[in-house]
C-alpha positions in Angstrom: 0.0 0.0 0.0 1.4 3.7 -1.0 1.0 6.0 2.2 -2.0 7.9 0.4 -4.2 4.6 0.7 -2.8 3.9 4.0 -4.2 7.3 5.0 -7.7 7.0 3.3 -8.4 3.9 5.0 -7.4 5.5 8.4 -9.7 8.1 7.8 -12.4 5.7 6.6 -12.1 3.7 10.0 -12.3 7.1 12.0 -15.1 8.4 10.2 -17.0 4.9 10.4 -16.2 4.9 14.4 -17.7 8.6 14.5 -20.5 7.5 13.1 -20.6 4.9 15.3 -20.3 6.8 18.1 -23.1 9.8 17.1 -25.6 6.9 16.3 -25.4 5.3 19.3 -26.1 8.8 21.2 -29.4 9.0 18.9 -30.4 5.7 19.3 -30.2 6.2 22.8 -32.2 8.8 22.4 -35.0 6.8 20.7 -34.7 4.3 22.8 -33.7 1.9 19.4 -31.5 -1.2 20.2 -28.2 -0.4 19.3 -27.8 -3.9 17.3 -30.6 -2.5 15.2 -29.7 0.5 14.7 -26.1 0.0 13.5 -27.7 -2.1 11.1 -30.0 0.5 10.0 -27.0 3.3 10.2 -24.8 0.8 7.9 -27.5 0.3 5.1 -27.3 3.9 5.0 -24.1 3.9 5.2 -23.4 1.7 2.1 -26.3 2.9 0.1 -24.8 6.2 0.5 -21.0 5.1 -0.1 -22.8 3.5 -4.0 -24.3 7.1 -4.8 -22.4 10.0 -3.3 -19.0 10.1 -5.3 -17.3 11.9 -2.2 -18.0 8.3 -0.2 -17.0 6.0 -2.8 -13.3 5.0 -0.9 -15.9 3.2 2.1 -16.4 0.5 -0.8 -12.9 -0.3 -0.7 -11.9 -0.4 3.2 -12.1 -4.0 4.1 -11.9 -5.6 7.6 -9.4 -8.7 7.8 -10.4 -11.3 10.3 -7.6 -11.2 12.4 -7.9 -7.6 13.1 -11.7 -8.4 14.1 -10.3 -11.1 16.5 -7.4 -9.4 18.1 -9.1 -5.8 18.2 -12.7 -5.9 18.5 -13.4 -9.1 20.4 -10.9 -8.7 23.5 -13.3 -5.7 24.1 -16.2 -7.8 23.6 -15.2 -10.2 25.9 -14.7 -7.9 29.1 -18.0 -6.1 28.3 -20.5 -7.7 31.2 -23.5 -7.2 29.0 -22.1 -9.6 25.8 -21.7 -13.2 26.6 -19.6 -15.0 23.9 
């Protein structure tokens, strides 16, 4: 990866965790479960990343699985309300 891409898919991961973080203020708000209203939020998300040309580098950030299983899960685990 050339720096330039290393830096659009940092600020495509901070972007999607402020998203993150301002949906889960309104859906606390509405009183919305969170699990379904990330969904929601993320088929905005992606419908918007197809049509608005500013959001098209979203399509191209991937996840790999080990950084979903050595970032996201430790955090997961210790949560008292999630039971893996």
């Amino acid at each position: 990866m050339e720096p330039n891409a290393i830096l659009i898919t940092q600020i495509g991961i901070l972007a999607l965790l402020l998203v993150a973080c301002f949906a889960a203020i309104a859906l606390k708000r509405l009183k919305l479960p969170y699990t379904v209203g990330l969904v929601i939020v993320g088929l905005i998300v992606g419908w918007l990343a197809q049509n608005v040309e500013t959001l098209r580098p979203l399509q191209n950030l991937t996840l790999s699985p080990d950084l979903i299983l050595f970032v996201f899960v430790p955090f997961a685990n210790n949560n008292p309300f999630i039971q893996i």
